[in-house]
N, C-alpha and C positions, 0 to 999 in steps of 0.2 A: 407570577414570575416577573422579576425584575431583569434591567438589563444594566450590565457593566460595560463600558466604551473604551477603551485604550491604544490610543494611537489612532484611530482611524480603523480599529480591529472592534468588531461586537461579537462579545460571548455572551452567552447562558447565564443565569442565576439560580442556580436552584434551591431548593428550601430545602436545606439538608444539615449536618454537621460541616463544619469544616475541613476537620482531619480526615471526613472518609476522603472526601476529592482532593485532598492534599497530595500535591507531589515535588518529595524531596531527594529524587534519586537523579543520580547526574550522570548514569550511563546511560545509552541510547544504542541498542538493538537494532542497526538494519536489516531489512529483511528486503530484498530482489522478489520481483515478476518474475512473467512468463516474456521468450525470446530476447531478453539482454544479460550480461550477464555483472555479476557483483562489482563491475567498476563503475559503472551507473553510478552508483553513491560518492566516488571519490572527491567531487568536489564540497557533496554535505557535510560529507566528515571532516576533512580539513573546515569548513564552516563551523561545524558544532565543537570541534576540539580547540578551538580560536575562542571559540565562547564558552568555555573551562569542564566539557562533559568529553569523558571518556565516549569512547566510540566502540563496537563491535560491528565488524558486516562480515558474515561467513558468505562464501558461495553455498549454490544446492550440492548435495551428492552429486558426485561424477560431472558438476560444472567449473571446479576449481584451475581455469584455464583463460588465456584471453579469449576476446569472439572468434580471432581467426583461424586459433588453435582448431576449436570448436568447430566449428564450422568444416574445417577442412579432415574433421572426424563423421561428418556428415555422412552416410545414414547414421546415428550411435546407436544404439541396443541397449546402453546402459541409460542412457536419457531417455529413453523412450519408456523405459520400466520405473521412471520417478512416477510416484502414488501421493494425492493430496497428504492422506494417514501420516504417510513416511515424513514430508515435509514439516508439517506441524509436530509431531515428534521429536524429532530432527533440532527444533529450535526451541523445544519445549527441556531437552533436555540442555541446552547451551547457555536458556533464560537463566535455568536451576542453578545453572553452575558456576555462575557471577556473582560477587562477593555483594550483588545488592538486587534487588528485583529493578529488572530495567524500564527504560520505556521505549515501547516498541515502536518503530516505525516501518510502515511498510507501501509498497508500492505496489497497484493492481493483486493479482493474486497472491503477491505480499501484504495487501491491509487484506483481505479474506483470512492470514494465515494467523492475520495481528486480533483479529478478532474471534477466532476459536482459539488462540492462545489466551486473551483475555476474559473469556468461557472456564478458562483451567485456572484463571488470577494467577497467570506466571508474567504480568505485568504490573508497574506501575500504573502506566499510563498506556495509551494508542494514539496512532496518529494514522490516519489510511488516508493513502495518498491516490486519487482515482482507484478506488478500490472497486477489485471484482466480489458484484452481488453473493452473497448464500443465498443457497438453497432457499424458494421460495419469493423472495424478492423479485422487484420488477427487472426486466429488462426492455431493451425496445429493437426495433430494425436494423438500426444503425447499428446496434452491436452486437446483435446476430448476426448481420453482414459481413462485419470485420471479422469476428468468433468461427465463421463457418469451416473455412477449409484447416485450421488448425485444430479443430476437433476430429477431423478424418474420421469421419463414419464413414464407413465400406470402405476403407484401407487399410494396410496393414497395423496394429497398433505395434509391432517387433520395432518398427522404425519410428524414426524423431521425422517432424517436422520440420523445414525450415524454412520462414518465409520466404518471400519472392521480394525486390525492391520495390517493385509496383506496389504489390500486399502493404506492405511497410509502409508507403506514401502514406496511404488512405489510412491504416489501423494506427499508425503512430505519428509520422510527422507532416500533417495536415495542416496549410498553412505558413509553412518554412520553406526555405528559398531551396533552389535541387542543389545548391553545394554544398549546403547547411545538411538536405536529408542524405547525399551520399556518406558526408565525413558520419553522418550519427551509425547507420546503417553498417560502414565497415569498422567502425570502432567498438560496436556495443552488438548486433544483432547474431545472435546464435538460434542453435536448434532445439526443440523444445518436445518434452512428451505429450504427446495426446492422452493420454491413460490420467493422467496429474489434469488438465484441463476439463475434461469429461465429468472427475470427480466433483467439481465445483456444484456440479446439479443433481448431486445423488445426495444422502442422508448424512455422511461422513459432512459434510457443508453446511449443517442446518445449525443456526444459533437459537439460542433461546432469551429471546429479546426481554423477556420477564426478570431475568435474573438482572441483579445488582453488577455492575462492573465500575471497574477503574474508569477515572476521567477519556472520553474521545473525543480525537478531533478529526472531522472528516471533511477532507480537503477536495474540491471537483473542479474543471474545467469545462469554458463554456464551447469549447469546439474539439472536446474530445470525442474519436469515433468510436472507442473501443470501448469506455467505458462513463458513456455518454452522463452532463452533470443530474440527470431526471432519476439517473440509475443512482446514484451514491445521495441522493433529495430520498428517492424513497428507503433507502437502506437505512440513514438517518433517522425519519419520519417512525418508523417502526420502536426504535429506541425511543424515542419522545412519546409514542403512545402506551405504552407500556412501561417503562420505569421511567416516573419523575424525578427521581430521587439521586441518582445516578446524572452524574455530567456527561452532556452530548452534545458538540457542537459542532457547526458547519461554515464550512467560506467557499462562496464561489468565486475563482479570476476569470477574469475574462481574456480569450486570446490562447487558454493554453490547452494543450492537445495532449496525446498521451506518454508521449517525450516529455513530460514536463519535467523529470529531475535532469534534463541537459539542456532545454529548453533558455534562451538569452535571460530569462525573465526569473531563473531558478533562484536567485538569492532573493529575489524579492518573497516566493513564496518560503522559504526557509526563513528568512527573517519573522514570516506572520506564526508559522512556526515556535520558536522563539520565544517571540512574544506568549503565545498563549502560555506555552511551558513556564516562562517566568510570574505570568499573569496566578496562573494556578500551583507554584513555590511563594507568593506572596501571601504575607500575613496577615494584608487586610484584604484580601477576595470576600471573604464572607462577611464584612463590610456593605450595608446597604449604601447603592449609592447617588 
């Protein structure tokens, strides 16, 4: 396995054909987490639509609202009854129905959804951005600490979650100043089903790391608490041992926490982004180098 270098960015070489890891599609599929809600991306997408790719970012079922809306809908009933199945469905039939196979990007339990979509090849490419583990993959303390009360075991699951600002500090913006975490907190943080979280560790969540997929890139943070960078190292690791064939690659930053698509530093990680996307629409990638 050789290495390719660009910019300051190290990809993968893989010994493969070219056209299979080729990606020539210039829409891009966001896909939202768990507790923020589809404006998260705003700033990506005026990013990536600057740099000539159409954009789609749907909200989930029954999140089509700002956070405050949301929130002040707190307990929902309807949020609380979102189902992993349903989500990945959901996006699987939106991937369908765009005049090109997209590439997907996604955020925490958004790259888990980018990667059973990428299980169905309703993508070009992936991109998981702190992505939460499937099924079977590592996790560790720190993100079962964050994970715990949003899971509500022995609570009702009729009701949404909603975290707490404290909660919020530590699971998401860890490391940012308190005026920084309040603006994040009242602009983005809603409430979120436990039933859809839960699902992440039952069977509906399990990849099959054997199979051939579209190019990944699996983006991680070295102070993130919620979906710590060792968690998205071993989710990675799993594809590299198992199919060589198939592109999989990894960058860790340093500094960024699980706000990182609002985080000061977010064009930086969009840009590497970018980069790789353009790296792998390049004609000579398969170019030894």
């Amino acid at each position: 396995m050789t290495c390719l270098v660009i910019t300051n960015c190290t990809f993968s070489q893989p010994k493969t054909e070219e056209s299979v890891n080729k990606v020539s599609s210039r829409t891009i599929l966001f896909i939202h987490g768990a507790f923020v809600n589809y404006q998260c991306w705003d700033e990506w997408k005026s990013f990536f639509e600057k740099n000539g790719y159409t954009t789609v970012v749907p909200p989930w079922p029954h999140k089509n609202a700002t956070a405050v809306e949301l929130r002040n809908r707190q307990p929902d009933s309807k949020v609380a009854s979102i189902r992993l199945q349903q989500l990945v469905d959901y996006y699987d039939s939106i991937a369908k129905g765009l005049p090109e196979k997209p590439i997907l990007v996604g955020h925490s339990i958004g790259g888990l959804i980018v990667q059973l979509l990428l299980q169905r090849d309703c993508g070009a490419a992936g991109v998981l951005i702190h992505s939460l583990p499937p099924k079977g993959a590592a996790t560790n303390f720190t993100m079962l600490r964050s994970a715990k009360k949003a899971l509500g075991f022995f609570t009702s699951t009729k009701k949404s979650y909603l975290m707490s600002f404290k909660k919020w500090q530590f699971a998401f913006t860890n490391g940012m100043s308190l005026d920084q975490q309040k603006v994040a907190y009242e602009k983005f943080a809603v409430p979120e089903t436990k039933l859809g979280l839960r699902d992440a560790i039952k069977k509906v969540a399990k990849i099959n790391f054997k199979k051939s997929h579209a190019p990944i890139l699996f983006i991680a943070g070295s102070i993130d608490h919620s979906t710590p960078a060792s968690v998205n190292k071993s989710n990675f690791k799993k594809y590299k041992k198992h199919d060589v064939n198939s592109v999989t690659d990894l960058k860790e930053f340093e500094g960024r926490n699980h706000f990182v698509l609002g985080q000061p530093s977010w064009k930086e990680d969009a840009s590497y982004v970018l980069s790789w996307l353009n790296l792998r629409r390049s004609e000579n990638y398969g170019a030894t180098n």
